[in-house]
N, C-alpha and C positions, 0 to 999 in steps of 0.2 A: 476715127481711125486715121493713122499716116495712110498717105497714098502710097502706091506700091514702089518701090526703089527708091523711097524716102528712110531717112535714118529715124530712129525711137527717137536718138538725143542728139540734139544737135546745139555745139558751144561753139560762138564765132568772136574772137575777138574778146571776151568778157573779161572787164578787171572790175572789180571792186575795191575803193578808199573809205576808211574809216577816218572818221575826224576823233582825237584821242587828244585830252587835256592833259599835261602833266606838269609838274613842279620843277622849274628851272632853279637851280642851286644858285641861294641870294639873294632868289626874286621872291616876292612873296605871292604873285600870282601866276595864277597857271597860265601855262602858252600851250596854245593850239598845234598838235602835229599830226599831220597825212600819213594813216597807214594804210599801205598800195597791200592787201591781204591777198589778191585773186589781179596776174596782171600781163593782159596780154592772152588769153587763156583760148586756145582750138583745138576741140576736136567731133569727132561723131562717133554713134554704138548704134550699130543694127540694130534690129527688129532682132531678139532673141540671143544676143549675144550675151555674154556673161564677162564682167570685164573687171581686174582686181585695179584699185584706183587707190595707191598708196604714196605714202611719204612721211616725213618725220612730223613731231608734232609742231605746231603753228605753221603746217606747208600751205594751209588754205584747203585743204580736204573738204572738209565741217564747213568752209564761207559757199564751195561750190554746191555741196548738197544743198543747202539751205539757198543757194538762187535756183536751183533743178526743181524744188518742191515751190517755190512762192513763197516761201517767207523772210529772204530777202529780197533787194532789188539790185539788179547789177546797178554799176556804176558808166557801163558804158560800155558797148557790145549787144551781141543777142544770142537768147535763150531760146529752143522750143524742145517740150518733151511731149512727144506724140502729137504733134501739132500743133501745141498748141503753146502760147507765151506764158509762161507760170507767172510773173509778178503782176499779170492783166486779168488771168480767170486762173486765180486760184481754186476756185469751188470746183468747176468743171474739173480741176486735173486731177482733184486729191480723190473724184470717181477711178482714174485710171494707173493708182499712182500705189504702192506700200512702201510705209519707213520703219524700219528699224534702228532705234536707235541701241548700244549694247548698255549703255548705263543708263538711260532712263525706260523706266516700260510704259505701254501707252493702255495697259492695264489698270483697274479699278481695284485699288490697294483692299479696299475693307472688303472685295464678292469674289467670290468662287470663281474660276474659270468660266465654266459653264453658263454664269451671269453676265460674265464680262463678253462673250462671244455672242449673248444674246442684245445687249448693248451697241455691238459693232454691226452687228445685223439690221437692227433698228433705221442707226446712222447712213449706214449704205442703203439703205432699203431693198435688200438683197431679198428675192424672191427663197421661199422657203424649201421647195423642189433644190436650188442650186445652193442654199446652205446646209442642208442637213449632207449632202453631197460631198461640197469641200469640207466640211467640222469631222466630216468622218474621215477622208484621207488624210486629214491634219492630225488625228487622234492615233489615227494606227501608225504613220511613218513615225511621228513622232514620240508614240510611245506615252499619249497624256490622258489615255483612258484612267490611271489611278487618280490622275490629278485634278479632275473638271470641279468635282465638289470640295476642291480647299479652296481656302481664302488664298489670295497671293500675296498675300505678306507674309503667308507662313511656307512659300516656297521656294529652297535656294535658287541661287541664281542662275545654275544650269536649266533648274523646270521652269523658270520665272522665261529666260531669254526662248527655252521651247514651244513658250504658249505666247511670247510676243510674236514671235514669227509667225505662226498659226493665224493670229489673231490681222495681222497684216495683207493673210492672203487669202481671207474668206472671202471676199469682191472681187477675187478673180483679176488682181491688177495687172496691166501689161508690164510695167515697169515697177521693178523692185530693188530698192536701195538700204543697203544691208552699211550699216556704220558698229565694226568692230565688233560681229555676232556671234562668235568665240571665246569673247573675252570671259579670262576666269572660268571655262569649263572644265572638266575631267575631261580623259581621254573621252568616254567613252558618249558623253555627249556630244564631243568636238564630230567625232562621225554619226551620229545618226544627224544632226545637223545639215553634215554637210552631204550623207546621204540624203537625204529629203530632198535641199538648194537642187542637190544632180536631176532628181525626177522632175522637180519642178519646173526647171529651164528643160526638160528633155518633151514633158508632157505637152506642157502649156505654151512651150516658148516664151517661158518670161525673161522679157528684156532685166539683166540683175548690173547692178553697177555696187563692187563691192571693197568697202576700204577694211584696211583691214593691218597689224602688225605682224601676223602671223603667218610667214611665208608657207607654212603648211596649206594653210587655206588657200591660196591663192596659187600655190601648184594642184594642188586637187581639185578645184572647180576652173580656171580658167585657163584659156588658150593666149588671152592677151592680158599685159599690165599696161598701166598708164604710170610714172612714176613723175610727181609734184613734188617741188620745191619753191620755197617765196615765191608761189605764187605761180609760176612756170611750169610748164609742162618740160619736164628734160627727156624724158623716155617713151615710145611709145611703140611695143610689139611683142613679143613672143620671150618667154621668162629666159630660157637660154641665150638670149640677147640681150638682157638685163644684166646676168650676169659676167656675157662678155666685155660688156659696157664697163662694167663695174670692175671687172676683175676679180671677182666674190670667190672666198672659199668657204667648202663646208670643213667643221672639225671632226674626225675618228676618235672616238675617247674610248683606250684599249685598258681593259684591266687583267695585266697577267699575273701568270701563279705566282708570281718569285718577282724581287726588284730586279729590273733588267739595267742596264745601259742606256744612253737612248737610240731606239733601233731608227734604223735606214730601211724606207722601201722603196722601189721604183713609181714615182707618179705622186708619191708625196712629201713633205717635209718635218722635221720633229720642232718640235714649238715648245713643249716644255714636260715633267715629271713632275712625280709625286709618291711616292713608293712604288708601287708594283702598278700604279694608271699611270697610260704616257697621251699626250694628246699630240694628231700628226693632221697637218692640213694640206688640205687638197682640192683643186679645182671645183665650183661648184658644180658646173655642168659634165662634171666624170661623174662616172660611175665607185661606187666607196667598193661593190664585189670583189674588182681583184686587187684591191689592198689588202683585204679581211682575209681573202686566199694564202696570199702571201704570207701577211705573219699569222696565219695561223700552221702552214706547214712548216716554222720555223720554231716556232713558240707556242707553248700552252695558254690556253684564252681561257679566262673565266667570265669577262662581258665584254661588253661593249655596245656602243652608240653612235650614231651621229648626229651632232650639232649643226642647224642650219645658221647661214650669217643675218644676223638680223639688217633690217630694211637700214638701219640707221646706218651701217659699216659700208653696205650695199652703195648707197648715196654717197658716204663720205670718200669711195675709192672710186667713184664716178669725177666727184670733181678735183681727185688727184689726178685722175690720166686728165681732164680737159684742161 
């Protein structure tokens, strides 16, 4: 266990270079290039905090999880997750440690759930008192009582990512590192997921480090972001400061009865039409309520929506203002 006022995760300094051959134009052999993937990299996550760790893709997300678990090695800095140096006692962390990864499952493609969780149990040598315990709260939040006796290959990939999760926190890990565990769900998976993640960090206090493109996720379970770029950390605190950072809007996408004009409201701006839908954007850290007041006592509303900015535009108007 960390000592008490000690951090779960703690990054000091960490960069990693990859040695990468490639084909100089002319040349007929390859030349060696240094790619700096992870550079210069600080920070810490409490005990129990739950923390969204996001960025565009090739930011080095994927190089940092993989130096947090032990299966890479920094290139120079240091690592400790619960105490302990993952690239030195890998065996010891991976006791106190679950991954999720969203596109590979750590699931046993040709057996049942119910096999594969007895598999995991094995491996952990999880007393049986304490798994028949977590198998059951993992079965009920998650809704995978119909599913324990299929095969997982015969399961989409909302029930497949349902029972990876599961399957990642029958050993009761302190630390859990969720890589894009939304991906490609239905709505209606997207929340009992990320109902679950809520009891879990509420119960357990599981320390959750979670990357993710899906700002939904990441305003619904977390209080803080971390936001990476090649390699750097550029952001780090409270999402409404991300997106003052950023200067992020969200979009209102209105669909009235009848082709309008493009309407004016106070607090936002018109962007574009399309017959009778107009799209208006607006601060992300407003509230969309009294826009949708607005034109709706003006105009007849048949829908409407709002669009969040994605991480990518997020970042991109970050290093406009810097």
């Amino acid at each position: 266990m960390t000592q008490s006022g000690e951090p779960m995760i703690a990054v000091e300094d960490v960069e990693k270079v990859f040695d990468v051959r490639r084909k100089a134009a002319g040349r007929l052999r390859r030349e060696r290039h240094r790619v700096r993937a992870v550079d210069g990299l600080s920070f810490t996550v409490p005990r129990g905090e739950m923390v969204g760790y996001i960025g565009p893709n090739g930011a080095g997300k994927s190089t940092t999880i993989k130096m947090l678990t032990g299966i890479l090695t920094p290139s120079g800095g240091r690592v400790l997750v619960a105490g302990i140096d993952p690239s030195r006692d890998r065996a010891r962390l991976s006791r106190r440690i679950g991954v999720v990864f969203g596109q590979r499952t750590t699931l046993w493609w040709d057996l049942p759930l119910r096999d594969s969780y007895q598999l995991v149990r094995r491996m952990y040598r999880i007393e049986d008192a304490r798994y028949a315990r977590n198998l059951a709260a993992c079965v009920e939040l998650l809704d995978l009582g119909p599913l324990l006796d299929v095969p997982v290959r015969q399961l989409s990939l909302g029930q497949r990512m349902r029972g990876d999760i599961a399957a990642a926190l029958l050993h009761d890990p302190e630390v859990l590192y969720l890589d894009e565990p939304t991906i490609g769900l239905d709505v209606v998976s997207k929340a009992k997921v990320r109902g679950f993640l809520r009891t879990v960090n509420a119960e357990r206090g599981t320390t959750v480090l979670l990357t993710t493109h899906d700002l939904t996720d990441i305003e619904t379970l977390c209080s803080r972001v971390m936001v990476i770029d090649h390699g750097r950390l550029m952001y780090d605190g409270g999402l409404d400061g991300l997106h003052a950072a950023g200067d992020s809007e969200r979009t209102l996408v209105v669909d009235f009865a009848r082709e309008l004009p493009p309407v004016e409201v106070p607090g936002a701006r018109w962007v574009r039409s399309e017959g009778p839908r107009q799209w208006l954007a607006f601060p992300a850290g407003d509230s969309a309520a009294p826009l949708v007041a607005a034109l709706a006592a003006r105009h007849p509303l048949v829908d409407l929506s709002v669009r969040e900015p994605a991480i990518e535009d997020v970042i991109a108007r970050m290093y406009g203002a810097a």
